[in-house]
Structure formats: structure tokens, C-alpha cells
C-alpha positions as protocol buffer text, in pm:
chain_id: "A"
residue {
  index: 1
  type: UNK
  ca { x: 15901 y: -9327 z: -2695 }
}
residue {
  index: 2
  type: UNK
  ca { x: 16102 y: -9442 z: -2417 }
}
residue {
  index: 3
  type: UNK
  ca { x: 16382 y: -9705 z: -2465 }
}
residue {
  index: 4
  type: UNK
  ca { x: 16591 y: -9873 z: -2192 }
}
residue {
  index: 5
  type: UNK
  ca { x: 16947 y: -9910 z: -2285 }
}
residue {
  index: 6
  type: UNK
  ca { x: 17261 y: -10066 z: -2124 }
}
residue {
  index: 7
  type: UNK
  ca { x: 17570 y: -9869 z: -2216 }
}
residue {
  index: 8
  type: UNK
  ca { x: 17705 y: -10210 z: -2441 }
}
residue {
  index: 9
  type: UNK
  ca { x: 17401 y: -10136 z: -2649 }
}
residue {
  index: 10
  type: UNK
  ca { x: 17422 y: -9800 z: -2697 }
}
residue {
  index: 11
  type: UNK
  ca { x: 17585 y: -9910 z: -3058 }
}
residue {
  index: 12
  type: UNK
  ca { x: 17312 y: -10013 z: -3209 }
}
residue {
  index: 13
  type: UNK
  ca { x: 17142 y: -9668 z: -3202 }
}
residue {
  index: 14
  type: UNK
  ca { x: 17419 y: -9465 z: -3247 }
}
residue {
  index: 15
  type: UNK
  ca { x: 17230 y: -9165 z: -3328 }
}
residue {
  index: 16
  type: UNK
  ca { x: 17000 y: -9195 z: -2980 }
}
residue {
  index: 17
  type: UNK
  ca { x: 17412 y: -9214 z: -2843 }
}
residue {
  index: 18
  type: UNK
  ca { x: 17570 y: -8980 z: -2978 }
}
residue {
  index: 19
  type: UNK
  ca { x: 17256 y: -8647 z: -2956 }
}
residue {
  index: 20
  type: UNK
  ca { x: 17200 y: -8809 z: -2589 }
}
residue {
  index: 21
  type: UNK
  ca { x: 17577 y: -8725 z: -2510 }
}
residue {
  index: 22
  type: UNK
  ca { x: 17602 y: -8448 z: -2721 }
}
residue {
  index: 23
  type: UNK
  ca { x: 17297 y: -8312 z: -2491 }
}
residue {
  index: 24
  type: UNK
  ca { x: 17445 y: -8393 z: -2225 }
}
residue {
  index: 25
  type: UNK
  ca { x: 17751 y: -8163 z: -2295 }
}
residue {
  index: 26
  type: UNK
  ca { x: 17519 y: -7873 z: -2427 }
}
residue {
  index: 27
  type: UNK
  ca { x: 17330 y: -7879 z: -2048 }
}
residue {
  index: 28
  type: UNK
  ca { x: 17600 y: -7945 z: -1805 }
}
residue {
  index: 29
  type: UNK
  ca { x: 17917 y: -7747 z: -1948 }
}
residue {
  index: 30
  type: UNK
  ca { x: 17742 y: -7507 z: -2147 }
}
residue {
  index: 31
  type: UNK
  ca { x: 17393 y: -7388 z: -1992 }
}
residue {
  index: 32
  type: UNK
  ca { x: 17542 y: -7491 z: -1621 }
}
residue {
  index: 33
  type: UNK
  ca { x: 17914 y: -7462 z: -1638 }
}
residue {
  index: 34
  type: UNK
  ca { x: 17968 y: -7772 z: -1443 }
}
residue {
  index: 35
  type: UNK
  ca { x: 18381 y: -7875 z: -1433 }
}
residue {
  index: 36
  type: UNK
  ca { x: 18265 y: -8190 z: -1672 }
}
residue {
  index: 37
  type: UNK
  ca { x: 18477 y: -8333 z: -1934 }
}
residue {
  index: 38
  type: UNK
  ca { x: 18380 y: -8287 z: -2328 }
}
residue {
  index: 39
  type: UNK
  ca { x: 18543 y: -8505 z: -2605 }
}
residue {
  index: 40
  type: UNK
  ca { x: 18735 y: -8460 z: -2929 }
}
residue {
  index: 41
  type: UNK
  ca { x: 18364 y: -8486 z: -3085 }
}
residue {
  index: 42
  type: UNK
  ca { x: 18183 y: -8261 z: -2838 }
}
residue {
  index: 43
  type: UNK
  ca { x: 18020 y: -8533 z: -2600 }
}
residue {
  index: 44
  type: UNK
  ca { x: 17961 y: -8543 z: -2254 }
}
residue {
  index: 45
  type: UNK
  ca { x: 18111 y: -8897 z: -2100 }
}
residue {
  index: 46
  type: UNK
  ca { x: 18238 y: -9011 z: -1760 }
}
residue {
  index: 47
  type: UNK
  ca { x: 18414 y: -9266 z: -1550 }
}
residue {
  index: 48
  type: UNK
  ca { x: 18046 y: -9405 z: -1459 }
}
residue {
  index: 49
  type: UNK
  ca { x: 17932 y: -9429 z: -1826 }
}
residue {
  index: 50
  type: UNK
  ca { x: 18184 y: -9703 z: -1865 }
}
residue {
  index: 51
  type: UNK
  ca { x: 18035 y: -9918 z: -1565 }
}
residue {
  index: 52
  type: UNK
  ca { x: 17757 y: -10027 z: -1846 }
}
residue {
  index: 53
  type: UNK
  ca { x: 17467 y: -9858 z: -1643 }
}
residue {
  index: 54
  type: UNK
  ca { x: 17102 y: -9917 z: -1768 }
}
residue {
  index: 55
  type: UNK
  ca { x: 16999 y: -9542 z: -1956 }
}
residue {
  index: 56
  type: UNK
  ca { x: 16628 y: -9427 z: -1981 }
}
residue {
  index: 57
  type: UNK
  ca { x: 16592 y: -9221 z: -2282 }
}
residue {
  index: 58
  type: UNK
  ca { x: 16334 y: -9061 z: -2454 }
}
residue {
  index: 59
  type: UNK
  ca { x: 16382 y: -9096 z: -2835 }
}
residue {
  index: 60
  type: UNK
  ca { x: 16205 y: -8799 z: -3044 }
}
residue {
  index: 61
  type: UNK
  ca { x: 16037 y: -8960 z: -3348 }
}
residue {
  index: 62
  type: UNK
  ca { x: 16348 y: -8860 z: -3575 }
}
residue {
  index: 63
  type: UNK
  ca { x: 16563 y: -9111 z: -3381 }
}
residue {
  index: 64
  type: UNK
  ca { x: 16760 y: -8852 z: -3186 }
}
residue {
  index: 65
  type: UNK
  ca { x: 16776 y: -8761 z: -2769 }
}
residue {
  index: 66
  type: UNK
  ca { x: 16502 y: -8572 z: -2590 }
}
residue {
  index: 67
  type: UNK
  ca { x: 16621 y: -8674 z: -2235 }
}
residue {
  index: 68
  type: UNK
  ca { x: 16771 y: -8923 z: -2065 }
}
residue {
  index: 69
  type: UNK
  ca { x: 16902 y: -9052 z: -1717 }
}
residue {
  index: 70
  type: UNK
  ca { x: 17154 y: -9297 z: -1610 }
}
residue {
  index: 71
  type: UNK
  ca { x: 17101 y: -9569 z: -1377 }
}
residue {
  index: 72
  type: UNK
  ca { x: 17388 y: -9789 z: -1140 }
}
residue {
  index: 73
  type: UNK
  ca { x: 17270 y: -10020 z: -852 }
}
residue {
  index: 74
  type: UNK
  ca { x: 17443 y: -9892 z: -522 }
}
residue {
  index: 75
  type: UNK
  ca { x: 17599 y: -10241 z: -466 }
}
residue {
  index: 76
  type: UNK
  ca { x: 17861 y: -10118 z: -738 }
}
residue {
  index: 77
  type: UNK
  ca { x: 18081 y: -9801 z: -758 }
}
residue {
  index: 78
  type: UNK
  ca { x: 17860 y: -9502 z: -765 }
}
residue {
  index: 79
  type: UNK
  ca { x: 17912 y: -9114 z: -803 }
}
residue {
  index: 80
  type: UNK
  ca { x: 17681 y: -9045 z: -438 }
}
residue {
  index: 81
  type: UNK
  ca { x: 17952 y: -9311 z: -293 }
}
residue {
  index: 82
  type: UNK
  ca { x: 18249 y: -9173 z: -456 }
}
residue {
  index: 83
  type: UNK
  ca { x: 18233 y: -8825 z: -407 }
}
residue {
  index: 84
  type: UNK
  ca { x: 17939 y: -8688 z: -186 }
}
residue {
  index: 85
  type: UNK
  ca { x: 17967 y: -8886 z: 120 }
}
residue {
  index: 86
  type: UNK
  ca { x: 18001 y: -8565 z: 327 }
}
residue {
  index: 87
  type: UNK
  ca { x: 17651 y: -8437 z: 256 }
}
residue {
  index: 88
  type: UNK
  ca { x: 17558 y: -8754 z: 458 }
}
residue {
  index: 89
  type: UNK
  ca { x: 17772 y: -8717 z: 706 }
}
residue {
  index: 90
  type: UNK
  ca { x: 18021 y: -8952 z: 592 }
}
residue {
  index: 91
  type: UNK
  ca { x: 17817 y: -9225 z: 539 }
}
residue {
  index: 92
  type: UNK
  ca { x: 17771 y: -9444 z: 217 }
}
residue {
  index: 93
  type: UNK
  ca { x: 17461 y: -9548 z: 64 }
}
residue {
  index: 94
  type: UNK
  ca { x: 17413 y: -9986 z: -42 }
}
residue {
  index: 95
  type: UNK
  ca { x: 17166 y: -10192 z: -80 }
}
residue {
  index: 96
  type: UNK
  ca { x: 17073 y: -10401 z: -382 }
}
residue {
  index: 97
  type: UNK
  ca { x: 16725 y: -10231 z: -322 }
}
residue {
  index: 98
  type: UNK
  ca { x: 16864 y: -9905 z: -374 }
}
residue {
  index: 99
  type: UNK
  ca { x: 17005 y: -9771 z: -738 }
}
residue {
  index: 100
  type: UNK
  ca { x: 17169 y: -9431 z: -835 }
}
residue {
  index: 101
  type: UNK
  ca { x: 16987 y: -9190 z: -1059 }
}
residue {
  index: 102
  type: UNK
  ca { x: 17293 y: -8953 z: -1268 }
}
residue {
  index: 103
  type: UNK
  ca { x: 17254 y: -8723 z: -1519 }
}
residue {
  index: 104
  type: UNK
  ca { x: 16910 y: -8617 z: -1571 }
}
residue {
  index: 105
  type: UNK
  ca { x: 16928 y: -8452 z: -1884 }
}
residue {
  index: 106
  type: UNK
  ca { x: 16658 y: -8269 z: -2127 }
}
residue {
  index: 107
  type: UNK
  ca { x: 16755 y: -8147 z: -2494 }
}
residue {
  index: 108
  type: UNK
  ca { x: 16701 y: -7772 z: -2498 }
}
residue {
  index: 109
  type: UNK
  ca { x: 16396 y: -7811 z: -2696 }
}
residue {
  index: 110
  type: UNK
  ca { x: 16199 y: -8063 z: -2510 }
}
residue {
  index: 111
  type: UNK
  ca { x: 15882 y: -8009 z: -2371 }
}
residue {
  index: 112
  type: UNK
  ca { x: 15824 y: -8062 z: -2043 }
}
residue {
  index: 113
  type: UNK
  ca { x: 15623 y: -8374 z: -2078 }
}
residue {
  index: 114
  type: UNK
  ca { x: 15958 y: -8561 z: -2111 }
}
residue {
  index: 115
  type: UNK
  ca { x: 16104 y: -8506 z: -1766 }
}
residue {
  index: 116
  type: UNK
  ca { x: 15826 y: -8682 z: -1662 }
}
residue {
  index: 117
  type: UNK
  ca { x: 15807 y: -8950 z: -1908 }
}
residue {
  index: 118
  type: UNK
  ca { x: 16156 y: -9003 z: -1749 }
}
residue {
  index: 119
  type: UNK
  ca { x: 16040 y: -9036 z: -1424 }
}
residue {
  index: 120
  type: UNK
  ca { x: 15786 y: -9242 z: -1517 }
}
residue {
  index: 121
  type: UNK
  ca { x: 16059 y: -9505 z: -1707 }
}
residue {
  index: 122
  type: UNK
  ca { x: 16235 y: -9492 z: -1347 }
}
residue {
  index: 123
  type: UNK
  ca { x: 15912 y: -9588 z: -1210 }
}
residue {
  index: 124
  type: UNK
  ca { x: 15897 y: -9912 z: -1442 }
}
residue {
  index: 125
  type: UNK
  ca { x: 16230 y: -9985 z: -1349 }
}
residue {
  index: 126
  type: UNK
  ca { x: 16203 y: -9986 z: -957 }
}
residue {
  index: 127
  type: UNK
  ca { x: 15848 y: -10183 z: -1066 }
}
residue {
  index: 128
  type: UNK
  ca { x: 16038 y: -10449 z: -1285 }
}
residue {
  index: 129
  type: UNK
  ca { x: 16386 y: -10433 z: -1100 }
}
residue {
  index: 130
  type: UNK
  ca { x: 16266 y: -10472 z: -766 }
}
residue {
  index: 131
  type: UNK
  ca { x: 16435 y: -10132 z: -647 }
}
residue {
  index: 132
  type: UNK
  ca { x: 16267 y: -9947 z: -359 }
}
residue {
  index: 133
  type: UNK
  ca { x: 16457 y: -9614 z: -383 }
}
residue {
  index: 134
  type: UNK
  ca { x: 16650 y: -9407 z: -623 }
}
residue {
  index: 135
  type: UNK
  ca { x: 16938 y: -9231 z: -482 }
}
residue {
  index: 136
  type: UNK
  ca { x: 17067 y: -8914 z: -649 }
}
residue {
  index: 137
  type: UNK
  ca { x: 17238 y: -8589 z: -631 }
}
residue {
  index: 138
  type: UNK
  ca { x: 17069 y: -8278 z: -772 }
}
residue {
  index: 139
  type: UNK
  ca { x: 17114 y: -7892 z: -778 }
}
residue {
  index: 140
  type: UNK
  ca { x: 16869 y: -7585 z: -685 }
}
residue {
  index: 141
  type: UNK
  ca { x: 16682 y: -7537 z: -978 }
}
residue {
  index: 142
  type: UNK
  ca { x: 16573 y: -7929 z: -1027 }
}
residue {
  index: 143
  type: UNK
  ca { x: 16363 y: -7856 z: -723 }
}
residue {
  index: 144
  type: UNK
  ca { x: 16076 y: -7655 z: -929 }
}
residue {
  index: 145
  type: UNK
  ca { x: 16123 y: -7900 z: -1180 }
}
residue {
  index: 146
  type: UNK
  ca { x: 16038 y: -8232 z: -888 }
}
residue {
  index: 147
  type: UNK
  ca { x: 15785 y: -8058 z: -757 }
}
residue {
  index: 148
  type: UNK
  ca { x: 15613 y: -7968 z: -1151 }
}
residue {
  index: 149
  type: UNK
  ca { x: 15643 y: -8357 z: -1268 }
}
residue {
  index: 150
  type: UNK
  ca { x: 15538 y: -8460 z: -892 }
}
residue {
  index: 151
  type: UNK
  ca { x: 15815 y: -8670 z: -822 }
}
residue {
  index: 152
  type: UNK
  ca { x: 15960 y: -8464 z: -472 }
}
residue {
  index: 153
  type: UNK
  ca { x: 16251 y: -8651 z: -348 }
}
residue {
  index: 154
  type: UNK
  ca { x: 16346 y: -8703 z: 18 }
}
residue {
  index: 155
  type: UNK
  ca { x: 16619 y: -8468 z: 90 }
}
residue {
  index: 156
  type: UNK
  ca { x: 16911 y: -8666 z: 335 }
}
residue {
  index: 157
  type: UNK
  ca { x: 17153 y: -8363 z: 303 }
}
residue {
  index: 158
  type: UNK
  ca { x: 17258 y: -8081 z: 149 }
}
residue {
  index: 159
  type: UNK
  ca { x: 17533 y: -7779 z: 172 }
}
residue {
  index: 160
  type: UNK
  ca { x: 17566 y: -7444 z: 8 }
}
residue {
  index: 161
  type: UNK
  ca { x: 17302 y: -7164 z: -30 }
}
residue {
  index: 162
  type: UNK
  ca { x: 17052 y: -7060 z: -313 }
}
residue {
  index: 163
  type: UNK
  ca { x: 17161 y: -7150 z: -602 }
}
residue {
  index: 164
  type: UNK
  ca { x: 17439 y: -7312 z: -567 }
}
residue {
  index: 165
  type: UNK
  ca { x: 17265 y: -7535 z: -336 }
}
residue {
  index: 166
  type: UNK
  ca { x: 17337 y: -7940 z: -409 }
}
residue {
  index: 167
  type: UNK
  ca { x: 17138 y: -8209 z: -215 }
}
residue {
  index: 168
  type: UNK
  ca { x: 17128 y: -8571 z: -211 }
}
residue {
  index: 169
  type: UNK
  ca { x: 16792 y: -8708 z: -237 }
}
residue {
  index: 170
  type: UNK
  ca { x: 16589 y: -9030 z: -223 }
}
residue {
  index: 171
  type: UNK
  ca { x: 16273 y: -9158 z: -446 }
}
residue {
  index: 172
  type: UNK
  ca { x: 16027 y: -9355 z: -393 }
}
residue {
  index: 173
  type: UNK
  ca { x: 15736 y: -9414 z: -662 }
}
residue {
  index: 174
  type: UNK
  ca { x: 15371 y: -9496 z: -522 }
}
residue {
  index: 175
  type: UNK
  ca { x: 15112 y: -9614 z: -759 }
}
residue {
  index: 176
  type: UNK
  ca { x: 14972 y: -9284 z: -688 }
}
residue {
  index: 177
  type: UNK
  ca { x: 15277 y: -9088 z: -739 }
}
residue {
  index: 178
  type: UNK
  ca { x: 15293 y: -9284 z: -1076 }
}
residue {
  index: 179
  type: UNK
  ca { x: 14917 y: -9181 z: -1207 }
}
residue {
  index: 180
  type: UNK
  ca { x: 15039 y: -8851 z: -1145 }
}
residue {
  index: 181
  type: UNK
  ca { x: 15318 y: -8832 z: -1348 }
}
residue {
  index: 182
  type: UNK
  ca { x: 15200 y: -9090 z: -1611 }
}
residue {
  index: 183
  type: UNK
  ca { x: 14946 y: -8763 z: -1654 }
}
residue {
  index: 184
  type: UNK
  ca { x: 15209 y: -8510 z: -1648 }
}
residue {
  index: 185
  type: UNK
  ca { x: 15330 y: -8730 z: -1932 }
}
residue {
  index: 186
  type: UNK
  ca { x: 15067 y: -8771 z: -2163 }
}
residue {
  index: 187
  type: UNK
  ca { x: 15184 y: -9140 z: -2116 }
}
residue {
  index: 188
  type: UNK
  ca { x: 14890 y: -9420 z: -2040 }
}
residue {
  index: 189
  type: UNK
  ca { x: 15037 y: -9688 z: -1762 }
}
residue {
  index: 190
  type: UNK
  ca { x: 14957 y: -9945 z: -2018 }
}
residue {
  index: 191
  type: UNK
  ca { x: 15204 y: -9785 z: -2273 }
}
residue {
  index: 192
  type: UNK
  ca { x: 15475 y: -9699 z: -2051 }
}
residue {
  index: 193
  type: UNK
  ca { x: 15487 y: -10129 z: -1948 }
}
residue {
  index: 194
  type: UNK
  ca { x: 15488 y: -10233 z: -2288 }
}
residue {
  index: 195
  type: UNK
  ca { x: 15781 y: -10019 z: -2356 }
}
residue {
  index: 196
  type: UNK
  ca { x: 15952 y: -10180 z: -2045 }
}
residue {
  index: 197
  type: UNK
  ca { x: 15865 y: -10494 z: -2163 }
}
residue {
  index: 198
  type: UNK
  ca { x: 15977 y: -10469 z: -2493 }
}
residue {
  index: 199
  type: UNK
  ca { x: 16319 y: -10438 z: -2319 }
}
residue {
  index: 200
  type: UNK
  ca { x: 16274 y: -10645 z: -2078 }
}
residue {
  index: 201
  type: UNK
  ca { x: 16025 y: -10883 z: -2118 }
}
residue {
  index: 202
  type: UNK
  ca { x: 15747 y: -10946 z: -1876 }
}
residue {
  index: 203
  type: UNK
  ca { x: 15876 y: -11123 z: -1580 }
}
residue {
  index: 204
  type: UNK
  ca { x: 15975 y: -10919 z: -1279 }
}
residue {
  index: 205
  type: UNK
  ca { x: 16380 y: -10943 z: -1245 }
}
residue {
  index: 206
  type: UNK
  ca { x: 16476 y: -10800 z: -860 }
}
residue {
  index: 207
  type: UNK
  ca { x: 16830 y: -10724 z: -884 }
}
residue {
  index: 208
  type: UNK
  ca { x: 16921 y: -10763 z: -1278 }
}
residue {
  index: 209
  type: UNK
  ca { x: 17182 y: -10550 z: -1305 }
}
residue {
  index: 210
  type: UNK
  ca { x: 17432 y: -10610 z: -1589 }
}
residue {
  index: 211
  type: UNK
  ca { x: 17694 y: -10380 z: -1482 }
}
residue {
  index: 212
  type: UNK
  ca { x: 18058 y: -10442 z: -1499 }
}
């Protein structure tokens, strides 16, 4: 199931925390060898994770991380903003209809109908938020894995070559563009809202945002 998480509740499941960062160590420092920072108890954290951004997870039926991403509205500090303003020519991205989409990650072992259970989740939040666009910067090989969930981002820039190609991209999420990956999911429309709004509730909040 998906759950929708600030970072100040992250304590109440602290086994969907701590496998969720513990992923998130296993697939950025030791499948990708990104320069990322690992804890004392092997967990992947940084500076952002302390902003209390809203988390999508998917939590496997044991209680533990199958994927997750991280979500920060662009009107607030941002990684994009912070350090990748010069694959947009310099140029900063805010607007309270815009939020930042970190740290897409999948637990070895998950099958591939949880990337886009993920994307679908970011679907219900630009749906329930308000948010027109997700902003986010992604590497070469999460371009097959876009274009397999159906969910290809608009590419604003980019530097490097093959592999080590990084990009900043922009989302949008059409009704149509969510049957599709609500399919790729295995996920009804109908179930995916009433996860959202057991977070949430039903009313449509533009803009709530409790970072900070």
C-alpha cells in the first residue's frame, strides 16, 4: 500500500523509516556509487530530509520499504535550486505550483509495479496539492525506467554523455497519463484516492506544505 508521510511522522513507523533509508543507502552508495553520506547505522539521510518533506512510500505487507520518493515545494530550499542551477543555465526554479521530486528509490527486490505505484502517489499529490509540475533531477538509466511506467518527463537540461548523463526534468500528470500508470500498477484510481485520503482527508489543499 502506499502511505504519505511527513518526515515528523516518520516515528511512528519506524520500521517503514528505517528499511526506506536503509534502501536508500543500498541503491545510491552501493549499486550507484553516488558521493552520499551513510550513518553510524547504515542509512542514507541528507540536509533535505530534515526540511520535513512529504515521502511517498510503498509499504510491503510485512511493514518494511519497497520504494519511496521525497517531496519539497520549490518555494523552500531545494536540491535542483541548491546545486544544479547550471543545467538551466543559471536559472532557479519557484513557484508554489511547482514541487521537487528527490530520491526515487526501489528496494532491490521490488517488482516493477512499484515505481509506478510511486508515480501514481505523485499523481494524487499534484491532484490533492494543487501542484502542476514536479521538478527533479535524474540520471541515464531512469530514462528506460520513465518511459516503462509511462511517466516521460520534460527534459530542461542536461550535461555529460551516456551514462553518466544527469538531466533535470519536469512532470506533468494527465488523467490519461494517470490510467496508464494506475495500469502499470495493478492499482484501481479508486484505491490509490482512498489511500490519499486516508492521509489527507478529502478536501483538495493547494499549497499545504508543512515544511520547516
Amino acid at each position: 500500500m502506499l502511505r504519505y508521510l511527513y518526515a515528523d511522522q516518520l516515528s511512528q513507523f519506524p520500521l517503514l523509516a528505517e528499511t526506506m533509508f536503509r534502501d536508500r543507502a543500498d541503491q545510491f552508495k552501493t549499486r550507484l556509487a553516488w558521493d552520499v553520506t551513510i550513518d553510524a547505522d547504515g542509512l542514507e539521510k541528507d540536509e533535505y530530509d530534515a526540511l520535513n518533506p512529504l515521502y511517498v512510500i510503498w509499504e510491503k505487507p510485512d511493514g518494511t520499504h519497497g520504494g519511496s520518493m521525497r517531496f519539497l515545494p520549490t518555494t523552500e530550499r531545494t536540491m535542483v535550486n541548491d546545486h544544479f542551477t547550471d543545467l538551466m543555465g543559471g536559472g532557479t526554479i519557484t513557484s508554489p505550483l511547482i514541487w521537487e521530486c528527490t530520491r526515487f528509490c526501489l528496494n532491490r527486490d521490488a517488482p516493477g509495479t512499484v515505481a509506478a505505484a510511486l508515480m501514481l502517489g505523485g499523481g494524487e499529490i499534484m491532484n490533492g496539492f494543487g501542484v502542476r509540475h514536479f521538478v527533479g533531477v535524474f540520471d541515464a538509466r531512469m530514462v528506460r525506467i520513465y518511459r516503462m511506467i509511462g511517466s516521460s518527463p520534460e527534459v530542461l537540461g542536461s550535461e555529460g554523455e551516456g551514462r553518466d548523463r544527469i538531466s533535470v526534468g519536469l512532470w506533468e500528470f494527465s488523467p490519461d497519463a494517470q490510467a496508464k500508470v494506475a495500469r502499470r500498477a495493478g492499482i484501481s484510481p479508486k484505491m490509490s484516492r482512498m489511500w490519499f485520503e486516508r492521509a489527507f482527508g478529502t478536501v483538495s489543499a493547494p499549497g499545504l506544505a508543512r515544511t520547516g
